[in-house]
NULUMDREN-398421 format. One record per atom (N, C-alpha, C): residue number from 1; residue in three letters; atom name; x, y, z. Coordinates in steps of 0.001 Angstrom, whole numbers, plus 500000, padded with zeros to 6 digits. Each point is the difference from the previous one (the first is absolute). Layout:
# residues N
<r><resi>NUM</resi><resn>ala</resn><name>CA</name><px>X</px><py>Y</py><pz>Z</pz></r>
...
END
This chain:
# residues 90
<r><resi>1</resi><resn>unk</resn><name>N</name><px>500851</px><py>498822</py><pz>500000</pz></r>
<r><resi>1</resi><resn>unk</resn><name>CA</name><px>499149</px><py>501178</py><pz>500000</pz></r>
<r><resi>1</resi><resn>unk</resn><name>C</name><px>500885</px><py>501225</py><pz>500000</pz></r>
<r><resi>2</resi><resn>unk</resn><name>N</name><px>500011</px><py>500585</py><pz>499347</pz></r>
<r><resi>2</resi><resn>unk</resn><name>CA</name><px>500881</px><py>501423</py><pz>499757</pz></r>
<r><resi>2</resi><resn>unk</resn><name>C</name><px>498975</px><py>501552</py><pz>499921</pz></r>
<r><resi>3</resi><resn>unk</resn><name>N</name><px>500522</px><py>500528</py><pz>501077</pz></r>
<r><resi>3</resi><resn>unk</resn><name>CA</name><px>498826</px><py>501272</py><pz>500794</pz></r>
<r><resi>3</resi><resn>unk</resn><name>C</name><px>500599</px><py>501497</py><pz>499338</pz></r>
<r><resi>4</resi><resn>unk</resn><name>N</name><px>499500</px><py>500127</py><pz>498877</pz></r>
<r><resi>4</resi><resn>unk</resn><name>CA</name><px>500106</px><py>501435</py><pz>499610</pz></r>
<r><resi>4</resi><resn>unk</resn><name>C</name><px>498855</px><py>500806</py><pz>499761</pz></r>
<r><resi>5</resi><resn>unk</resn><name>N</name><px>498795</px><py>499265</py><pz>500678</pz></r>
<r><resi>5</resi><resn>unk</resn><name>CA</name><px>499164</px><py>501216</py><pz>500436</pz></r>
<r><resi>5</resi><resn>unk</resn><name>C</name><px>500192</px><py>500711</py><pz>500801</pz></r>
<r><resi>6</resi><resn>unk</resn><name>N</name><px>498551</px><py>500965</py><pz>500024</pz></r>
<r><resi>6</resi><resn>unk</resn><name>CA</name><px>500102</px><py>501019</py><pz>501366</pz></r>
<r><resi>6</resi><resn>unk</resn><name>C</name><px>499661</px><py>499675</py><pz>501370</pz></r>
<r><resi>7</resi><resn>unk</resn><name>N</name><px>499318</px><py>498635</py><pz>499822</pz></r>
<r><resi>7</resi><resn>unk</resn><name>CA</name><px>498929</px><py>499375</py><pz>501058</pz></r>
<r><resi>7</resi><resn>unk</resn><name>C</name><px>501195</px><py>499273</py><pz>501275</pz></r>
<r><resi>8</resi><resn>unk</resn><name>N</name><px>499782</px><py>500241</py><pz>500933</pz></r>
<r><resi>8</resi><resn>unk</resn><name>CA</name><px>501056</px><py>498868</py><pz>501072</pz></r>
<r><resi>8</resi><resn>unk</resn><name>C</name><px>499374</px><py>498649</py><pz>499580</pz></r>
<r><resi>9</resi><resn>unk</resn><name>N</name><px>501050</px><py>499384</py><pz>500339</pz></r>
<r><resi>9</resi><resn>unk</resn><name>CA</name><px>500266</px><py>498578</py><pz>499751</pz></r>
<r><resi>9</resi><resn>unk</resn><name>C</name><px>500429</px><py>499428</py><pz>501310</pz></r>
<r><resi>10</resi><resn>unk</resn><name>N</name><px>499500</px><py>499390</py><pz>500807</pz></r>
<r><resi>10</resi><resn>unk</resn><name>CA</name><px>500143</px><py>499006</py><pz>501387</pz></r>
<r><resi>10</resi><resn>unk</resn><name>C</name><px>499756</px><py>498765</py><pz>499959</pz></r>
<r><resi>11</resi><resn>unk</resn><name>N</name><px>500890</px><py>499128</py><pz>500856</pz></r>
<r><resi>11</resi><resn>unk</resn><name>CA</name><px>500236</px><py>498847</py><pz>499093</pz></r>
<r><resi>11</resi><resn>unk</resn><name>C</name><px>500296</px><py>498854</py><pz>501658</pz></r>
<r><resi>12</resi><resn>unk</resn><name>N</name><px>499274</px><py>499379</py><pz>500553</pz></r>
<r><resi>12</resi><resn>unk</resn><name>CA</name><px>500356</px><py>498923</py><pz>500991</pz></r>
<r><resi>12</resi><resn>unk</resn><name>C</name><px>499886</px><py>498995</py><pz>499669</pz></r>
<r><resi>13</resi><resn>unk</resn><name>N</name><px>501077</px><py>499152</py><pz>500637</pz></r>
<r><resi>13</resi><resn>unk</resn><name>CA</name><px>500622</px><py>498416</py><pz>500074</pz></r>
<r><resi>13</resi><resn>unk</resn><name>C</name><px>499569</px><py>499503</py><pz>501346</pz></r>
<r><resi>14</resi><resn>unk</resn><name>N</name><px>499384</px><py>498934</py><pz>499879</pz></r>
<r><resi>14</resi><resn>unk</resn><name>CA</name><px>499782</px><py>499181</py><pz>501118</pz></r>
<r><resi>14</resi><resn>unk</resn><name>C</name><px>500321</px><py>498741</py><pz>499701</pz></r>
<r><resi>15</resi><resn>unk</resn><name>N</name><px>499984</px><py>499290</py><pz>501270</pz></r>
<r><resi>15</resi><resn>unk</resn><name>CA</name><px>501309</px><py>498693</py><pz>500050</pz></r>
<r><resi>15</resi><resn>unk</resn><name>C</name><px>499663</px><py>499130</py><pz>499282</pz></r>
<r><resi>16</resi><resn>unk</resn><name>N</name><px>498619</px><py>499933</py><pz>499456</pz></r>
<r><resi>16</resi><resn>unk</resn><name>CA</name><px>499959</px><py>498423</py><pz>498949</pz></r>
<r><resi>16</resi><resn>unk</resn><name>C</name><px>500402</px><py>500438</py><pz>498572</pz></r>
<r><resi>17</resi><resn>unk</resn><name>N</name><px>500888</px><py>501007</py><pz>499874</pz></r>
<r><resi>17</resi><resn>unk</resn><name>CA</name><px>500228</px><py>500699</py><pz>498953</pz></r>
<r><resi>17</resi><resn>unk</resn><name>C</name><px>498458</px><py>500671</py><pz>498911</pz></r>
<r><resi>18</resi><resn>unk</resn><name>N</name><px>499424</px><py>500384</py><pz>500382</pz></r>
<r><resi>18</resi><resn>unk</resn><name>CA</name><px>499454</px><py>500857</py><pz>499415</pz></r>
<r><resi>18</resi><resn>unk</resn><name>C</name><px>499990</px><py>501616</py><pz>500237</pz></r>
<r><resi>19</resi><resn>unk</resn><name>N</name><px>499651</px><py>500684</py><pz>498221</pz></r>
<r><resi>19</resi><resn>unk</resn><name>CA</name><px>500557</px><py>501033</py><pz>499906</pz></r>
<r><resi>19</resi><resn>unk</resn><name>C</name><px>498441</px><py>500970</py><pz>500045</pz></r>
<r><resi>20</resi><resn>unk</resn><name>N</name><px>500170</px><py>500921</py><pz>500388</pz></r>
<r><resi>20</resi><resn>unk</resn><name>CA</name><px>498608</px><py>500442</py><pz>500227</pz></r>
<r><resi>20</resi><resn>unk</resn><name>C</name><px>500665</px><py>501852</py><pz>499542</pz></r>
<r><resi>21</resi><resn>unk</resn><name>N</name><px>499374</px><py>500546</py><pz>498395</pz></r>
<r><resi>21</resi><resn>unk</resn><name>CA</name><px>500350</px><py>501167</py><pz>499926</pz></r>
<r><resi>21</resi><resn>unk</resn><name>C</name><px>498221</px><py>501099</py><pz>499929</pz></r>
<r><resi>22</resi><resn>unk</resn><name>N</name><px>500659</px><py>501303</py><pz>500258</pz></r>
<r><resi>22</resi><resn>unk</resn><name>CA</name><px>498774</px><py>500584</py><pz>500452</pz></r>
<r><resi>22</resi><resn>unk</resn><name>C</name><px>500174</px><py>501603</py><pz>500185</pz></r>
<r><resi>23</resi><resn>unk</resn><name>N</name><px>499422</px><py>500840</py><pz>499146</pz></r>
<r><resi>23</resi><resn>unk</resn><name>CA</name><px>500315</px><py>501557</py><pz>500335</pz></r>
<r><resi>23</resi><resn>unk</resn><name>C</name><px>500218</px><py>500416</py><pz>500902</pz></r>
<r><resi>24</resi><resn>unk</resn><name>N</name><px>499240</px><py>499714</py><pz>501374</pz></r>
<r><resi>24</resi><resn>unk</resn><name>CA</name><px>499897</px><py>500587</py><pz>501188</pz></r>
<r><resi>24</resi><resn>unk</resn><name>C</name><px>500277</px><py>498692</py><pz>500871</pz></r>
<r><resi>25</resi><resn>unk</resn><name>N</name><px>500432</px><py>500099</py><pz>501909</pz></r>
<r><resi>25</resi><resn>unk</resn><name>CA</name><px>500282</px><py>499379</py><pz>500818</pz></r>
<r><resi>25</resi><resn>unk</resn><name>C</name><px>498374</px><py>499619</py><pz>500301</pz></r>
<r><resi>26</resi><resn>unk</resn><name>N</name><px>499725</px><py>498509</py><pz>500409</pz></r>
<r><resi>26</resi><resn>unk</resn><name>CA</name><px>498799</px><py>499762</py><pz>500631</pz></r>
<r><resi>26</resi><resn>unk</resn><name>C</name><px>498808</px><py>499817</py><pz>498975</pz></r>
<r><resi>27</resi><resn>unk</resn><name>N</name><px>500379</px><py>499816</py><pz>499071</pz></r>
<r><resi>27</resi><resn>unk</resn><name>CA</name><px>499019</px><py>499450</py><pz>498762</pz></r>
<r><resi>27</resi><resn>unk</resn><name>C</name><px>499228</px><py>498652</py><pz>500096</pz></r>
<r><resi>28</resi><resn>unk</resn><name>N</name><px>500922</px><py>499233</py><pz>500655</pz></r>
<r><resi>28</resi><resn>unk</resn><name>CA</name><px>499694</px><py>498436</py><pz>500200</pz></r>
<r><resi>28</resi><resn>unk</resn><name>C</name><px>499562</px><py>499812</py><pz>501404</pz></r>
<r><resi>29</resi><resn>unk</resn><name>N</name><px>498853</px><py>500312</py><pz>500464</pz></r>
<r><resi>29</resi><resn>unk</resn><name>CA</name><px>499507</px><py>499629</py><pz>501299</pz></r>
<r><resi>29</resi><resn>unk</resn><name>C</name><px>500343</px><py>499147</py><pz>500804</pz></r>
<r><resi>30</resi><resn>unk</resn><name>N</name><px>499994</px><py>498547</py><pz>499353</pz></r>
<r><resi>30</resi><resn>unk</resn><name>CA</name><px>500354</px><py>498876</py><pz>500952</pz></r>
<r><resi>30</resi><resn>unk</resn><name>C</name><px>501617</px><py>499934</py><pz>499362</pz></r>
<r><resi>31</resi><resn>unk</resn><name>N</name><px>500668</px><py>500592</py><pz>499830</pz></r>
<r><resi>31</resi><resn>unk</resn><name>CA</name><px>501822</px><py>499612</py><pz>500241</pz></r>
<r><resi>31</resi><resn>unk</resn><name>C</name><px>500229</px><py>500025</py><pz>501436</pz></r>
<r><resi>32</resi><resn>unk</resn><name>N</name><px>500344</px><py>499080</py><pz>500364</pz></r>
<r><resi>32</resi><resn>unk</resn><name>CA</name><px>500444</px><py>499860</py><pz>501533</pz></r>
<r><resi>32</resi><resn>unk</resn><name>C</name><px>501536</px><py>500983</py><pz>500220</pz></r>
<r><resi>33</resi><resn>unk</resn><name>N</name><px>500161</px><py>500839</py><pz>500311</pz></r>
<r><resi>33</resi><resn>unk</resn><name>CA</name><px>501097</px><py>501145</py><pz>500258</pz></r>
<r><resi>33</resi><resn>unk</resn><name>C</name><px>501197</px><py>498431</py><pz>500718</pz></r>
<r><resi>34</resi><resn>unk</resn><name>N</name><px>499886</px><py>498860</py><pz>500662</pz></r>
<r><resi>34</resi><resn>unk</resn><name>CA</name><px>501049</px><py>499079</py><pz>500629</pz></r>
<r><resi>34</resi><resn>unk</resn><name>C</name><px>500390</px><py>499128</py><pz>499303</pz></r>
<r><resi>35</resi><resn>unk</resn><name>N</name><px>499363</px><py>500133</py><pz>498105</pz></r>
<r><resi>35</resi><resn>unk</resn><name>CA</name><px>500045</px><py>499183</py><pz>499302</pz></r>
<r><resi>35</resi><resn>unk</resn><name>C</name><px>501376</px><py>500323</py><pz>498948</pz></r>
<r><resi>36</resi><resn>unk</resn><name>N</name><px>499827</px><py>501533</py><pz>500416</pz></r>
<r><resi>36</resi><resn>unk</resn><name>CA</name><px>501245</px><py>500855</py><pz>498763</pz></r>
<r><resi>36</resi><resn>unk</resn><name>C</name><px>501232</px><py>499597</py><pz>500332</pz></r>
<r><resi>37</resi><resn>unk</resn><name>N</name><px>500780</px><py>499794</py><pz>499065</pz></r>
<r><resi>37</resi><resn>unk</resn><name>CA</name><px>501223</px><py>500010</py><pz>500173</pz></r>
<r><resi>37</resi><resn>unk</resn><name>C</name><px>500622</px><py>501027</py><pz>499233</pz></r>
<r><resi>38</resi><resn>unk</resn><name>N</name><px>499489</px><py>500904</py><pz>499599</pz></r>
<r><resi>38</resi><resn>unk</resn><name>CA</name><px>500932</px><py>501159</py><pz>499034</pz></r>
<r><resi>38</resi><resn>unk</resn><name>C</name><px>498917</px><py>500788</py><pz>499102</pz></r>
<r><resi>39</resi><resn>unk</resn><name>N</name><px>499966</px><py>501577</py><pz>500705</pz></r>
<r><resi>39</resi><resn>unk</resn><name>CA</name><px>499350</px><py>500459</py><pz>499344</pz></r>
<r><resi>39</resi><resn>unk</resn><name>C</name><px>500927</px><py>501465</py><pz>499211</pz></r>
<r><resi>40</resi><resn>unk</resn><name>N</name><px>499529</px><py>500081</py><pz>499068</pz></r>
<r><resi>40</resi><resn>unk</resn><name>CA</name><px>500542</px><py>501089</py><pz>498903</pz></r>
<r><resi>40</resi><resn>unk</resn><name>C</name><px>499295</px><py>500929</py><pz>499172</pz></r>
<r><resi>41</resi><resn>unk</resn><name>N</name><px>500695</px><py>500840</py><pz>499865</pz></r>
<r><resi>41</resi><resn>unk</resn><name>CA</name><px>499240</px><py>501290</py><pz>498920</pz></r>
<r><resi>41</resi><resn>unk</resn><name>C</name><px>500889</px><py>500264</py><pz>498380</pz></r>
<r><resi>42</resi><resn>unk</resn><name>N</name><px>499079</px><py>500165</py><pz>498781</pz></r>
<r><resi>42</resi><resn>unk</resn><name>CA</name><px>501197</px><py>500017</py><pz>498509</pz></r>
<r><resi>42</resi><resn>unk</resn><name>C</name><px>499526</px><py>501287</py><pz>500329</pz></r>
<r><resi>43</resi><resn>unk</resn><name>N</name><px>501301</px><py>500706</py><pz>499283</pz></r>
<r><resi>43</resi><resn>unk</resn><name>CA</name><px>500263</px><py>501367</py><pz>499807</pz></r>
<r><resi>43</resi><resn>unk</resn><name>C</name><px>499693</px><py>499777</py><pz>498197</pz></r>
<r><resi>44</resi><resn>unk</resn><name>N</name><px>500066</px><py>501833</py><pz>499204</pz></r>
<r><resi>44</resi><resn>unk</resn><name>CA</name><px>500238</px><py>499462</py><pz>498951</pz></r>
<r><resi>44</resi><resn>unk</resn><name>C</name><px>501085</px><py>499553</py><pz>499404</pz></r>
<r><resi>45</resi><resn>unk</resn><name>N</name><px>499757</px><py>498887</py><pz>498876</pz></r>
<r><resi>45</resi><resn>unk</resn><name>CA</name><px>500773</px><py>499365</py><pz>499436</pz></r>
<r><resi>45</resi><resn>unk</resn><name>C</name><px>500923</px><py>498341</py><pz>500855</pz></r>
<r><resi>46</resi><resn>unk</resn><name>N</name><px>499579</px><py>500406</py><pz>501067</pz></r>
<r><resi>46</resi><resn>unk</resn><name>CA</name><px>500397</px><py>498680</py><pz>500730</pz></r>
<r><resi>46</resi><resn>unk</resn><name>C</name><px>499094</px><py>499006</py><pz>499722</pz></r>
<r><resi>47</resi><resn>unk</resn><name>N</name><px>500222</px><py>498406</py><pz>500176</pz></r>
<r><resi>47</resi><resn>unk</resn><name>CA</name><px>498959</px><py>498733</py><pz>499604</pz></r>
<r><resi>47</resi><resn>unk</resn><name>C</name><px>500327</px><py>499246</py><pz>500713</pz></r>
<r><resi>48</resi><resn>unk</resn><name>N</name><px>499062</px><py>498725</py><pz>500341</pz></r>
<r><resi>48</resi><resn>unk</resn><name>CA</name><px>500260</px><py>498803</py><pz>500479</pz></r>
<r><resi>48</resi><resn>unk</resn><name>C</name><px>499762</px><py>498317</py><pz>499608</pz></r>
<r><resi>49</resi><resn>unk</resn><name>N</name><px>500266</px><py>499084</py><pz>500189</pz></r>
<r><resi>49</resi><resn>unk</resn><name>CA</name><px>499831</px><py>498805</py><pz>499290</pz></r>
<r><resi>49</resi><resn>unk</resn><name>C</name><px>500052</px><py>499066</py><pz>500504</pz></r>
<r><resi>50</resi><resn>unk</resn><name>N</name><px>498574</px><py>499294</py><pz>500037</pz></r>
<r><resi>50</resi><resn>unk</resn><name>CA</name><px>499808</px><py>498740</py><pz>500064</pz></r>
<r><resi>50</resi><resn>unk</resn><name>C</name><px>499966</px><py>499011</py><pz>499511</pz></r>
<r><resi>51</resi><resn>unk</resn><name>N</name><px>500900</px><py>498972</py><pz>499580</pz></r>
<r><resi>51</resi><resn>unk</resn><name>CA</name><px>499859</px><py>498992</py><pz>499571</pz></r>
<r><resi>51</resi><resn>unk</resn><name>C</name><px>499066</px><py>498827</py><pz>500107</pz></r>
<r><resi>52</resi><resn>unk</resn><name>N</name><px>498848</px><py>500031</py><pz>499116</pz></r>
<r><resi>52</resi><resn>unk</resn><name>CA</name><px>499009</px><py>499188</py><pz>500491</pz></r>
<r><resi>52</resi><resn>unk</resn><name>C</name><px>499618</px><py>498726</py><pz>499995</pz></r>
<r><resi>53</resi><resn>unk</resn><name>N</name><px>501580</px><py>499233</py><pz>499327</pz></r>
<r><resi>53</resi><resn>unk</resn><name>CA</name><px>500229</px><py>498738</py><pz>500572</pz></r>
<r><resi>53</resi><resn>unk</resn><name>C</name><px>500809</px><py>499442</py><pz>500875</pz></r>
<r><resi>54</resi><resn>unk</resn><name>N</name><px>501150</px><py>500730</py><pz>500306</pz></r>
<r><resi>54</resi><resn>unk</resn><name>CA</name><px>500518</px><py>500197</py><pz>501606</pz></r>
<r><resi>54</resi><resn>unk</resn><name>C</name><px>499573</px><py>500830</py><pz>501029</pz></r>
<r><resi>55</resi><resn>unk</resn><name>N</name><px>498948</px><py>500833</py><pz>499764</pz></r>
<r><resi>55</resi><resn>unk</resn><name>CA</name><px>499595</px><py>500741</py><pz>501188</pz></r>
<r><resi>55</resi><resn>unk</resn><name>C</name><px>501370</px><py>500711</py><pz>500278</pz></r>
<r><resi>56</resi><resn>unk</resn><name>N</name><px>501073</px><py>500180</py><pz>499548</pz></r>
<r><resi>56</resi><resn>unk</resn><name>CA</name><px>501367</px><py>500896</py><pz>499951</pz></r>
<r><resi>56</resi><resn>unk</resn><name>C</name><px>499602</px><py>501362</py><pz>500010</pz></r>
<r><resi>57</resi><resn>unk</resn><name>N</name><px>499988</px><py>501145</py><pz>500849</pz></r>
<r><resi>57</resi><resn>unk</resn><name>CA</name><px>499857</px><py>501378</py><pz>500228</pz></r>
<r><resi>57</resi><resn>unk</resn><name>C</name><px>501306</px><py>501108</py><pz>499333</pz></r>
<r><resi>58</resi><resn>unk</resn><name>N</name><px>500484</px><py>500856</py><pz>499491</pz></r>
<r><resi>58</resi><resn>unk</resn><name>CA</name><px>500753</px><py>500376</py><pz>499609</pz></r>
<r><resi>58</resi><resn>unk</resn><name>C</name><px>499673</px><py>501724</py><pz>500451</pz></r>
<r><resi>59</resi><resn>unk</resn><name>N</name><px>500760</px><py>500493</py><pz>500733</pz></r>
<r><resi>59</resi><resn>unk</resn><name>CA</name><px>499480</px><py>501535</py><pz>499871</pz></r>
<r><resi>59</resi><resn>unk</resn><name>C</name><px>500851</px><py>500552</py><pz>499157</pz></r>
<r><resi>60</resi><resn>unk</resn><name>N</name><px>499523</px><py>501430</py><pz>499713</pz></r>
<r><resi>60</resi><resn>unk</resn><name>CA</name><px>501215</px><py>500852</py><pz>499168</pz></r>
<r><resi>60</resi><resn>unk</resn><name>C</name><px>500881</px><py>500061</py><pz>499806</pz></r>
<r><resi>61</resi><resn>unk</resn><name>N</name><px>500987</px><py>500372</py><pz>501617</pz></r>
<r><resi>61</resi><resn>unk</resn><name>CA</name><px>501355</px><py>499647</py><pz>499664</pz></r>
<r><resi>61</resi><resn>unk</resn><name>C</name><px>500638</px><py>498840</py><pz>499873</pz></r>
<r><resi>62</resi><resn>unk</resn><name>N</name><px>499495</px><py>498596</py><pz>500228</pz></r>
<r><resi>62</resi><resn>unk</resn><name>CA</name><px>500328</px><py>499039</py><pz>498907</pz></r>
<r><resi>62</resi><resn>unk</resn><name>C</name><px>499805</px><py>499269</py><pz>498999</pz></r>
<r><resi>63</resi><resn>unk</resn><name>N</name><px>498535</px><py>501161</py><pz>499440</pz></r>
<r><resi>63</resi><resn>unk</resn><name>CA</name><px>499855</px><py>499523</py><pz>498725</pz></r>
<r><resi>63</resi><resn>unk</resn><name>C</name><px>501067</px><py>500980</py><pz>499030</pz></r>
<r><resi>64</resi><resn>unk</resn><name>N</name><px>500434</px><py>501381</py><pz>500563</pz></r>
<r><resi>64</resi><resn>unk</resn><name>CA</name><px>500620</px><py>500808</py><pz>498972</pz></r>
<r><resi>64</resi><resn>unk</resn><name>C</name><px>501620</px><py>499334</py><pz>500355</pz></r>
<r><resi>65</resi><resn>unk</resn><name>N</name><px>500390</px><py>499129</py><pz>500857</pz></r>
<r><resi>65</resi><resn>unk</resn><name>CA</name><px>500960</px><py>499812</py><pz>500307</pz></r>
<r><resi>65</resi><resn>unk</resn><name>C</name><px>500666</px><py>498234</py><pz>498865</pz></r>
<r><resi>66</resi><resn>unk</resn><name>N</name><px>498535</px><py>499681</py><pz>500469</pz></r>
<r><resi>66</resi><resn>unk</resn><name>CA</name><px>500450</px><py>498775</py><pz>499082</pz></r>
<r><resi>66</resi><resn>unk</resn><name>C</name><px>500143</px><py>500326</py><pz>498312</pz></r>
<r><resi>67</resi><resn>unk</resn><name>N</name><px>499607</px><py>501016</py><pz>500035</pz></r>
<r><resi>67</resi><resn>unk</resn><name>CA</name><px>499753</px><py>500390</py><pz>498132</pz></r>
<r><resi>67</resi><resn>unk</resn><name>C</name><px>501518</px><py>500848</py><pz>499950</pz></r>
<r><resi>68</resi><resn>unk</resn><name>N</name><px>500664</px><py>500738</py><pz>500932</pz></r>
<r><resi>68</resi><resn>unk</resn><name>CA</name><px>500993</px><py>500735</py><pz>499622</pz></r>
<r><resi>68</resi><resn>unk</resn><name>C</name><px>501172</px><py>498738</py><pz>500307</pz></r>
<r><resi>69</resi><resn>unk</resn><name>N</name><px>499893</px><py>499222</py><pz>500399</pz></r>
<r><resi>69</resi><resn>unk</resn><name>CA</name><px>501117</px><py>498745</py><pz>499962</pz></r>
<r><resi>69</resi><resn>unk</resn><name>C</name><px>500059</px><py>498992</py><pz>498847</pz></r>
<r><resi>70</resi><resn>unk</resn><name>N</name><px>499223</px><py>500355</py><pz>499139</pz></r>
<r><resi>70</resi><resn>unk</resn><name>CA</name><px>499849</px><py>499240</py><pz>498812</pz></r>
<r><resi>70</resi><resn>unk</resn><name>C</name><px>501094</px><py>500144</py><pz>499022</pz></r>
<r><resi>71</resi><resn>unk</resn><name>N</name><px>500656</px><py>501653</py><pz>499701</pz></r>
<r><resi>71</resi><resn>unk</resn><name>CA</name><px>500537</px><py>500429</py><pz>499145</pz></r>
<r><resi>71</resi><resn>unk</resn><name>C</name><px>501451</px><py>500737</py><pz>500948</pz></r>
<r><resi>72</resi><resn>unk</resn><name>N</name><px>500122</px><py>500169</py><pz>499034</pz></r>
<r><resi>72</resi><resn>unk</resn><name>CA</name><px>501123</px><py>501362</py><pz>500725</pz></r>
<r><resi>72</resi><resn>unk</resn><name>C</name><px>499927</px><py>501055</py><pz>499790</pz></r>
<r><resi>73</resi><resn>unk</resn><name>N</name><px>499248</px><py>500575</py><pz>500673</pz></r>
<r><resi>73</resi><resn>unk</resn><name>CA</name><px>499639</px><py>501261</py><pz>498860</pz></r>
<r><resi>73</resi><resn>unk</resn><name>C</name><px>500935</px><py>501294</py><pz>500577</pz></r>
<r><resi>74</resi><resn>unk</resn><name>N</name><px>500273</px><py>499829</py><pz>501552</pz></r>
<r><resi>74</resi><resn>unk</resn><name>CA</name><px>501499</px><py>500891</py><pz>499950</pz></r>
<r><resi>74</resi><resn>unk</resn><name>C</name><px>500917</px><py>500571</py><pz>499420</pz></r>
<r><resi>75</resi><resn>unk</resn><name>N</name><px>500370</px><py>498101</py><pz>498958</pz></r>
<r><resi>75</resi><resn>unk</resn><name>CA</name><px>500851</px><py>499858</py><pz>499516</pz></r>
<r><resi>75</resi><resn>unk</resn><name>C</name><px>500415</px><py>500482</py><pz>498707</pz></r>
<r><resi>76</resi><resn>unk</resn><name>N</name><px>498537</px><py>499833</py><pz>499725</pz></r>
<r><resi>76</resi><resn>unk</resn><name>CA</name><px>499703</px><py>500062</py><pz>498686</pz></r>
<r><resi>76</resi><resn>unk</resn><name>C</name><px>499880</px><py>502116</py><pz>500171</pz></r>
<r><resi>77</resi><resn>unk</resn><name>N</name><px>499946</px><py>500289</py><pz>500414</pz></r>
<r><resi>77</resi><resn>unk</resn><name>CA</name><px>499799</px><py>501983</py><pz>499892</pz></r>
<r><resi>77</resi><resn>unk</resn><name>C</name><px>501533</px><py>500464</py><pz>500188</pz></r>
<r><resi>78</resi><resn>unk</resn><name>N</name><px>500568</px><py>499345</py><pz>501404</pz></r>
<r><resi>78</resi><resn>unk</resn><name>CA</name><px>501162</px><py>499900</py><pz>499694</pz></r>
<r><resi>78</resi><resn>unk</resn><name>C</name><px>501161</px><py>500258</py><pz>498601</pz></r>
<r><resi>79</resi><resn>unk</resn><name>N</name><px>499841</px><py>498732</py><pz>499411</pz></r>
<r><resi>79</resi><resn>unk</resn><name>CA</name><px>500858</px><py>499531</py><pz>498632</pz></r>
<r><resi>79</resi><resn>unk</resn><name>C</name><px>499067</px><py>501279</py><pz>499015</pz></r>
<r><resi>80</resi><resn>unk</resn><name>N</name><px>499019</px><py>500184</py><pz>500111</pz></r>
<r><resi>80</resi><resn>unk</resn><name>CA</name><px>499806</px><py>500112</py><pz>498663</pz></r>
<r><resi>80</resi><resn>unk</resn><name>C</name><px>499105</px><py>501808</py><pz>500114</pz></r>
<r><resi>81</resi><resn>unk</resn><name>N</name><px>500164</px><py>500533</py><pz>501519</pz></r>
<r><resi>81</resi><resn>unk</resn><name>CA</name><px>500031</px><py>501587</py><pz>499764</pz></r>
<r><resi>81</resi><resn>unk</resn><name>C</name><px>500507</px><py>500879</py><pz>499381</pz></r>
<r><resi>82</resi><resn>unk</resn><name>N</name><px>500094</px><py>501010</py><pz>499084</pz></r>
<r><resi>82</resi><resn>unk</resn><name>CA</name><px>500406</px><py>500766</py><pz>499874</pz></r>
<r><resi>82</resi><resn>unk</resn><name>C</name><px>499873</px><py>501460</py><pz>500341</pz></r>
<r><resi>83</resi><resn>unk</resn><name>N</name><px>500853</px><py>500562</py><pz>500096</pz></r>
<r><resi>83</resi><resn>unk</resn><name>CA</name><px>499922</px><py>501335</py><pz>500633</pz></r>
<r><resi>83</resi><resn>unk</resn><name>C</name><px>500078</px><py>500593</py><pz>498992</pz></r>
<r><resi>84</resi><resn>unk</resn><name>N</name><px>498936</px><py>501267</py><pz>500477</pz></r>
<r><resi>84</resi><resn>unk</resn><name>CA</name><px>500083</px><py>501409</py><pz>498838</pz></r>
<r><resi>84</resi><resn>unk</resn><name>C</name><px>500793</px><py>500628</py><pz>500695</pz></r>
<r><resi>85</resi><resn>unk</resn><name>N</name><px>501270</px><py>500593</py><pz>498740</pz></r>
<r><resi>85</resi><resn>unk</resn><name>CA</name><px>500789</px><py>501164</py><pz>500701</pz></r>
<r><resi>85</resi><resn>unk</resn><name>C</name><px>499645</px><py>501193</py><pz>499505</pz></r>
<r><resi>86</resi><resn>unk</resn><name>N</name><px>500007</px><py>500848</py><pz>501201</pz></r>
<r><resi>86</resi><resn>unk</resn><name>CA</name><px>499545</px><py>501055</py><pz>499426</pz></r>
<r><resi>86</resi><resn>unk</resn><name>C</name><px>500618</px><py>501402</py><pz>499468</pz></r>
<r><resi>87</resi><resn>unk</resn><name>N</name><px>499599</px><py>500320</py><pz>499303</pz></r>
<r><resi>87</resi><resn>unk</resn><name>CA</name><px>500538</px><py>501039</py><pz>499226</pz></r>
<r><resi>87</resi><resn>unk</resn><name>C</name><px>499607</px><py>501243</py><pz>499896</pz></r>
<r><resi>88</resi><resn>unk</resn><name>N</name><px>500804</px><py>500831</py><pz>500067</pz></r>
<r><resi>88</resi><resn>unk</resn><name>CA</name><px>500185</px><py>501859</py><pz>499951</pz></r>
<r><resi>88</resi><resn>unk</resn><name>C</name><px>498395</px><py>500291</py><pz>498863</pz></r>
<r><resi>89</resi><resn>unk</resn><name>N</name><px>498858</px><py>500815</py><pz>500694</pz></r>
<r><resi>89</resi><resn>unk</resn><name>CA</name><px>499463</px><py>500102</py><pz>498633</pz></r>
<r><resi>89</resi><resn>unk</resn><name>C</name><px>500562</px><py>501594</py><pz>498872</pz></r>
<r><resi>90</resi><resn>unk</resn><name>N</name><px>499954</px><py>499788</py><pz>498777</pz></r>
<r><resi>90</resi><resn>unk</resn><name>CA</name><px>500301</px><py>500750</py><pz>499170</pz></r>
<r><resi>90</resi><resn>unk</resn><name>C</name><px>498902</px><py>501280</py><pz>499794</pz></r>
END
């Protein structure tokens, strides 16, 4: 789920792994508050991921983390920047 609306995005985990997302806090009447194990808010452009045949949770910073370990992309701006030099204008 990737949050680049304007709307809040709130998002609780409770222990049998289910993911429960929702604009506002207190949407879901019967969520037992002793049931959560992790509750969260997306900002924009932040997302989260459930895998819905491992029940596997992923928040932002390791979904943007596992995607920037893929490549090198350091490496790659590194080697292959160039700089504008700049010059006197006429």
């Amino acid at each position: 789920l990737d949050r680049n609306g304007l709307r809040p995005a709130r998002f609780s985990r409770t222990n049998d792994g289910t993911v429960y997302m929702m604009s506002e806090t207190g949407v879901i009447p019967d969520l037992d508050e002793a049931e959560i194990v992790e509750k969260g808010r997306l900002g924009p452009g932040q997302m989260i991921n459930v895998d819905l045949l491992t029940g596997e949770f992923k928040d932002n910073i390791r979904i943007k983390s596992e995607i920037a370990k893929r490549h090198p992309y350091g490496e790659w701006i590194a080697r292959q920047r160039k700089d504008v030099v700049k010059t006197p204008a006429l």
